[in-house]
C-alpha positions as CSV (number, residue, x, y, z in Angstrom):
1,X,-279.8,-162.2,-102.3
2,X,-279.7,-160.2,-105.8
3,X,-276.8,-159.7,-107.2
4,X,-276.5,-156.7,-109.1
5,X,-274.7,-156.9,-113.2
6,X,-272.2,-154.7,-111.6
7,X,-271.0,-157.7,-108.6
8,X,-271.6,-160.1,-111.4
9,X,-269.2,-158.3,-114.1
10,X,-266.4,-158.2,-111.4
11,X,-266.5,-161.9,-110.3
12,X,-266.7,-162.8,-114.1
13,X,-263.7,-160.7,-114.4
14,X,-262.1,-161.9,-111.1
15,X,-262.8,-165.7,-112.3
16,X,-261.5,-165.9,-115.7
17,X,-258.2,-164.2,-114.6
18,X,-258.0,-166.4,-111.9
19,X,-258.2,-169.7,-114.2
20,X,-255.6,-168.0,-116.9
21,X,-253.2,-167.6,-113.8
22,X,-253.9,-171.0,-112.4
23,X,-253.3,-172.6,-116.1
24,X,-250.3,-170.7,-116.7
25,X,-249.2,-172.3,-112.6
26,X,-249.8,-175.4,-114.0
27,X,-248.1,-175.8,-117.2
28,X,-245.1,-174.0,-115.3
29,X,-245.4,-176.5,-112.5
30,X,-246.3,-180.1,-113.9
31,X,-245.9,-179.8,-117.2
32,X,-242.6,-178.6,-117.5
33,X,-241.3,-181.0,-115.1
34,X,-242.9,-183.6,-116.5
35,X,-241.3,-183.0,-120.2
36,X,-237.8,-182.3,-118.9
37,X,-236.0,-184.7,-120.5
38,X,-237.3,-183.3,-124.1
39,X,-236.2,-179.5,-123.2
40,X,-233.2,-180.2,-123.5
41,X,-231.5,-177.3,-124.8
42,X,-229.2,-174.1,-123.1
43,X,-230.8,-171.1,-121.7
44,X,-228.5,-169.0,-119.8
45,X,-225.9,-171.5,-120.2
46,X,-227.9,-174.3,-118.3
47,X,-230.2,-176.5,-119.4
48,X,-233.5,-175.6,-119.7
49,X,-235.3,-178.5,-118.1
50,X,-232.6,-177.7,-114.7
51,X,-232.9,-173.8,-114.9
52,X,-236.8,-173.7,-114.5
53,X,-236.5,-176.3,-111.5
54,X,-234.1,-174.1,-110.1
55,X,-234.7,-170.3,-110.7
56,X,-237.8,-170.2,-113.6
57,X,-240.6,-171.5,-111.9
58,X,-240.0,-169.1,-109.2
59,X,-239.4,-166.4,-111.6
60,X,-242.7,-166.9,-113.1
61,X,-244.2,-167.3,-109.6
62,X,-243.2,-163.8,-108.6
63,X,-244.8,-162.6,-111.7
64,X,-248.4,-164.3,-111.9
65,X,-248.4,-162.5,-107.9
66,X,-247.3,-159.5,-109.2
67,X,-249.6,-159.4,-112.2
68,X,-252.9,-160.6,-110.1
69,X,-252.7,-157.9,-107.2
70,X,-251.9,-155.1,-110.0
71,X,-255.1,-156.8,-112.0
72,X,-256.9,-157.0,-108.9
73,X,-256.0,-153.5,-107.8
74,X,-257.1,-151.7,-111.2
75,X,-260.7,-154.0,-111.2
76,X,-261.4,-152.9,-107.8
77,X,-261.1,-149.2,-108.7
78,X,-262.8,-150.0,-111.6
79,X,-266.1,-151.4,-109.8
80,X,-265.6,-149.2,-107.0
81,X,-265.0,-151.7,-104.3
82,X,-261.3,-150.2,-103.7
83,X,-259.7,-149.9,-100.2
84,X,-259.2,-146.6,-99.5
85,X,-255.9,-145.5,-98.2
């Protein structure tokens, strides 16, 4: 099957977002947790290391979803594969 630059321009797009998001889930995820006990200063009056276990991980979570369908929305109208409504 060919693949046209146009399919291969939108999955180039699609991928590289994809790892940037995935990264930033990461470091949010295991990295953070796994230096908590040298963040150890307030944010919001709590410590840092116990507010993203609590509420920021899930902050940030809501956001990289937020961000990829918005991303994902404009590139599809870009490369006209959109869903029509």
């Amino acid at each position: 099957m060919q693949v046209s630059a146009t399919h291969q321009a939108y999955w180039s797009k699609n991928l590289r977002m994809t790892a940037i998001l995935l990264s930033i889930w990461f470091v949010v995820t295991f990295l953070v947790s796994y230096f908590a006990r040298d963040l150890s200063f307030n944010f919001f009056g709590w410590p840092f290391s116990f507010w993203m276990g609590a509420q920021g991980s899930l902050v940030v979570y809501v956001a990289i979803i937020w961000f990829y369908a918005r991303y994902m929305n404009k590139l599809d109208q870009e490369h006209g594969v959109a869903e029509e409504e």
